[in-house]
C-alpha positions as CSV (number, residue, x, y, z in Angstrom):
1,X,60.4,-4.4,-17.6
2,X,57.8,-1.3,-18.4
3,X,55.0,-3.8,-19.2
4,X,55.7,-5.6,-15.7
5,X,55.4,-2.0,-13.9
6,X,52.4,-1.1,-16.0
7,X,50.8,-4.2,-15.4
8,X,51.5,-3.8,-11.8
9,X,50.6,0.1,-11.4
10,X,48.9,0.6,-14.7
11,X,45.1,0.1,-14.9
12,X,43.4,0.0,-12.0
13,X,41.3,-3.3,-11.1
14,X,37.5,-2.8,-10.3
15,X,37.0,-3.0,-6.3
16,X,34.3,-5.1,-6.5
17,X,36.1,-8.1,-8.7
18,X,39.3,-7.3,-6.5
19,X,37.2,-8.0,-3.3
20,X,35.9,-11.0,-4.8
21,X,39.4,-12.4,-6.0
22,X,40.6,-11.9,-2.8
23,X,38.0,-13.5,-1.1
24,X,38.0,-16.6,-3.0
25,X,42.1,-16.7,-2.2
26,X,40.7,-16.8,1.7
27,X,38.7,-19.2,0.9
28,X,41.3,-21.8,-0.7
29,X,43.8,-20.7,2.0
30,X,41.3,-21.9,4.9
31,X,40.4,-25.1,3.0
32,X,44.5,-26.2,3.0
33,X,44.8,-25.4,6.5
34,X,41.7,-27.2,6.9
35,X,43.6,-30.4,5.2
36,X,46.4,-29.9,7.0
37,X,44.4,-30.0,10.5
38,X,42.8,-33.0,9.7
39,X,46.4,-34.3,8.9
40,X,47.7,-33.5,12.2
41,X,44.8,-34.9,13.9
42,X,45.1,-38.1,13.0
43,X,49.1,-37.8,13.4
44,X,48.0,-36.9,17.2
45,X,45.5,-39.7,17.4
46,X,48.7,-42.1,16.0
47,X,51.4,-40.9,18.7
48,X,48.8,-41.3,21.7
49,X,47.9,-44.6,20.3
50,X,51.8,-45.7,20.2
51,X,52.9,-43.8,23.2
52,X,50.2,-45.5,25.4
53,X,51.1,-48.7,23.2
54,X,54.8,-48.4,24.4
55,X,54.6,-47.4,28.0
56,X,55.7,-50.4,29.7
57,X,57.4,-52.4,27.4
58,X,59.5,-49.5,25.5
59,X,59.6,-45.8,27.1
60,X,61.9,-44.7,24.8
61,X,59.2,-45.3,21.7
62,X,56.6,-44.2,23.9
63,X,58.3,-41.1,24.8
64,X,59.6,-40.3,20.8
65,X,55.6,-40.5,20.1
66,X,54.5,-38.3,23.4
67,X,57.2,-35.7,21.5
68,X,55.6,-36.1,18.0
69,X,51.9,-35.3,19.3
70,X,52.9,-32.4,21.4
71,X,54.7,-31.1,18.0
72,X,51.4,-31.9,16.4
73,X,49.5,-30.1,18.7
74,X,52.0,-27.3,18.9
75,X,50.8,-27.1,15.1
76,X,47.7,-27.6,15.4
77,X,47.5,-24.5,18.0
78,X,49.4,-22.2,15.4
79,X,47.0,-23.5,12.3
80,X,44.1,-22.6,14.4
81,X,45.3,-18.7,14.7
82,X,46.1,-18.2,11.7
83,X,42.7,-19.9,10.5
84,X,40.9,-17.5,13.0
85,X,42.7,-14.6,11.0
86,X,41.8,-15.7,7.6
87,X,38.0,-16.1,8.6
88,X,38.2,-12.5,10.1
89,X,39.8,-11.3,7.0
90,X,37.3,-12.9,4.7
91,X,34.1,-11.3,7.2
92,X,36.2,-7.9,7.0
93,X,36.3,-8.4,3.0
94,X,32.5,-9.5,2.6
95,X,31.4,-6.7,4.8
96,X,33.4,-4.1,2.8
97,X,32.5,-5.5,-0.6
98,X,28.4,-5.7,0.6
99,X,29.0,-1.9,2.0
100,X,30.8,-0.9,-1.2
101,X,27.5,-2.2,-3.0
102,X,25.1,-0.8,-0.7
103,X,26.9,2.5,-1.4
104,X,26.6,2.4,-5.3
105,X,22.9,1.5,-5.2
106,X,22.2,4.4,-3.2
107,X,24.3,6.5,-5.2
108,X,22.0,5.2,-8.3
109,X,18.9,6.2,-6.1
110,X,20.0,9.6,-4.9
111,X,20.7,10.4,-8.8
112,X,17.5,9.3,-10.0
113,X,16.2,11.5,-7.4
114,X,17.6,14.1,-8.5
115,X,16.5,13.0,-12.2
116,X,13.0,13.0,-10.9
117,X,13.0,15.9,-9.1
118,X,14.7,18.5,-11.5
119,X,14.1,21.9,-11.2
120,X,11.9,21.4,-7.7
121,X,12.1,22.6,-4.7
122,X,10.4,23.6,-1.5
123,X,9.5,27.0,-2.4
124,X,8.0,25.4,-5.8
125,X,6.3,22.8,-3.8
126,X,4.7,24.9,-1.3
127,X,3.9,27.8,-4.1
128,X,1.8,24.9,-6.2
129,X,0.6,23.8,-3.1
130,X,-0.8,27.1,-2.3
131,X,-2.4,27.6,-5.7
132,X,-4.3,24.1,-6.0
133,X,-5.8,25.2,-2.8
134,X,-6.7,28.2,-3.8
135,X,-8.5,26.4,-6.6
136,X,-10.2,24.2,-4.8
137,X,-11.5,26.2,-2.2
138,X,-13.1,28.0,-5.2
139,X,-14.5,25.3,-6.8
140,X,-16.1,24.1,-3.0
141,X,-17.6,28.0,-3.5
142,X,-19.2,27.4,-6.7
143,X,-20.7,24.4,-5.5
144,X,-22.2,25.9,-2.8
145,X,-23.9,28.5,-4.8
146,X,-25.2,26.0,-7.3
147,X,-27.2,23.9,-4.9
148,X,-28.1,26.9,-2.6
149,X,-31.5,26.5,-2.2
150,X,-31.6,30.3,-2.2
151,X,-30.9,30.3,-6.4
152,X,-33.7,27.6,-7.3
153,X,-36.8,29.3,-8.7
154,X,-35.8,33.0,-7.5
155,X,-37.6,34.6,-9.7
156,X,-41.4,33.2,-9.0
157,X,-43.4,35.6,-7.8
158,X,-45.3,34.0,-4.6
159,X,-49.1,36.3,-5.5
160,X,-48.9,35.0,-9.0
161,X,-48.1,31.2,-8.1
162,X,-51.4,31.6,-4.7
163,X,-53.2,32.9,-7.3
164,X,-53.0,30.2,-10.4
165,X,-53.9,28.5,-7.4
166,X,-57.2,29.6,-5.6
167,X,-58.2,29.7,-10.2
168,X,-57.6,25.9,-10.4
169,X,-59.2,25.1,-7.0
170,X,-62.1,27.1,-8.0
171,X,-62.3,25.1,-11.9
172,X,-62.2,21.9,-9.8
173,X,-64.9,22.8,-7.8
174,X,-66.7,24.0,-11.0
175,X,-66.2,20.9,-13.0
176,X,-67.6,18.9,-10.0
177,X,-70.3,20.9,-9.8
178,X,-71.4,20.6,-13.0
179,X,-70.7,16.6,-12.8
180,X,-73.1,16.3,-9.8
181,X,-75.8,18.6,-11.9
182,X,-75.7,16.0,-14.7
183,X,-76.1,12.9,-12.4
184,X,-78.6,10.5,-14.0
185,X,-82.2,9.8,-11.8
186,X,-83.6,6.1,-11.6
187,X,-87.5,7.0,-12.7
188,X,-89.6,4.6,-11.6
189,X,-92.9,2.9,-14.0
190,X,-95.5,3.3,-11.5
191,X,-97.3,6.6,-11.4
192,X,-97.3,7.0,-7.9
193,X,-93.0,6.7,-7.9
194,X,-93.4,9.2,-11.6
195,X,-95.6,11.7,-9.2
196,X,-93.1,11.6,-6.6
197,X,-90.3,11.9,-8.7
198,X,-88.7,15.6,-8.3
199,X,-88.6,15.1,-4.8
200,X,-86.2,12.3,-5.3
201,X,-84.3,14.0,-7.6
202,X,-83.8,17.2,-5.4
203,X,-83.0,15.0,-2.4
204,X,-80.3,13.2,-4.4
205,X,-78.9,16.4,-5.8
206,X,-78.7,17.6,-2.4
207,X,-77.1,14.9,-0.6
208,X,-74.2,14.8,-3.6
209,X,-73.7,18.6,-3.0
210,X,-73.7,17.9,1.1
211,X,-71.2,15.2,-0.1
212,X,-69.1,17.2,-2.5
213,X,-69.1,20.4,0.2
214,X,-67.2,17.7,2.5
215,X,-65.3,16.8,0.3
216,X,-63.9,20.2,-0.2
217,X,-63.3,20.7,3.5
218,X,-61.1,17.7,3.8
């Protein structure tokens, strides 16, 4: 007797497999009534068949079979409402179960949440939020003093640089010069071309200093 009421109120069944039980019990339930339609049916079809058989020739047959069919379909009628209630039932049940599933898997996310977000929270959030800003905005400030134009070669002074300057100009002009001064002359063998000679040279080295002074003032 205990071991009948503990198995009846003792441990409690898991909702899921109880949904799941109960559902397949529906199911079964529907397929006999199912049967048992299909039974009917034909014992409809049967009676007609007979009744319409027997009209003339024996009204008391046909009118035993007109009785049977209407109890058929009387029947029929109740099979159907309580098949309507079993399908409801077994929508209502897979509806529950799927919600009861939906529930647990959200209850699994909002717990790893909660695993994932710890010890955080807004004022947390918004205070390392605040901080990596804060970095950042002085990191964009170094940068911009690095490649400020202002901080490359500050401490040149501009005299020294124009001056190192006009000094290699001038040892350019020097060195040319001196390259135009040593430019070999073409003497001639006749005497005549020997006698006339230095005039040739100190047209040439003219026209190479006329050349080099353009030059320069390109």
């Amino acid at each position: 007797m205990m071991a009948s009421f503990m198995s009846y109120f003792g441990t409690r069944r898991d909702p899921k497999q109880s949904a799941r039980d109960a559902i397949v019990t529906l199911r079964q339930q529907l397929q006999m009534i199912e049967k048992k339609e299909e039974y009917l049916q034909k014992k409809i079809d049967e009676d007609l068949k007979k009744a319409k058989a027997n009209a003339v020739s024996n009204k008391p047959v046909a009118t035993q079979a007109l009785k049977r069919k209407k109890a058929s379909e009387l029947e029929m009628d109740r099979l159907a409402g309580t098949r309507l209630q079993l399908e409801m039932q077994v929508n209502t049940l897979e509806s529950a179960n799927l919600n009861a599933e939906t529930m647990a898997a959200m209850k699994k996310a909002a717990d790893a949440l909660k695993v994932i977000h710890g010890n955080m929270n807004v004022d947390k959030v918004d205070a390392t939020m605040a901080a990596v800003n804060e970095q950042r905005a002085v990191a964009d400030e170094i940068a911009d003093i690095i490649s400020n134009p202002a901080y490359t070669n500050a401490d040149l002074d501009e005299d020294a640089l124009k001056a190192e300057l006009d000094e290699l100009e001038q040892d350019e002009l020097n060195e040319r010069l001196m390259g135009a001064d040593h430019v070999p002359v073409h003497q001639p063998e006749s005497a005549t071309a020997r006698k006339d000679a230095p005039v040739a040279v100190e047209d040439d080295e003219e026209a190479q200093l006329r050349q080099l002074q353009a030059e320069l003032a390109m």
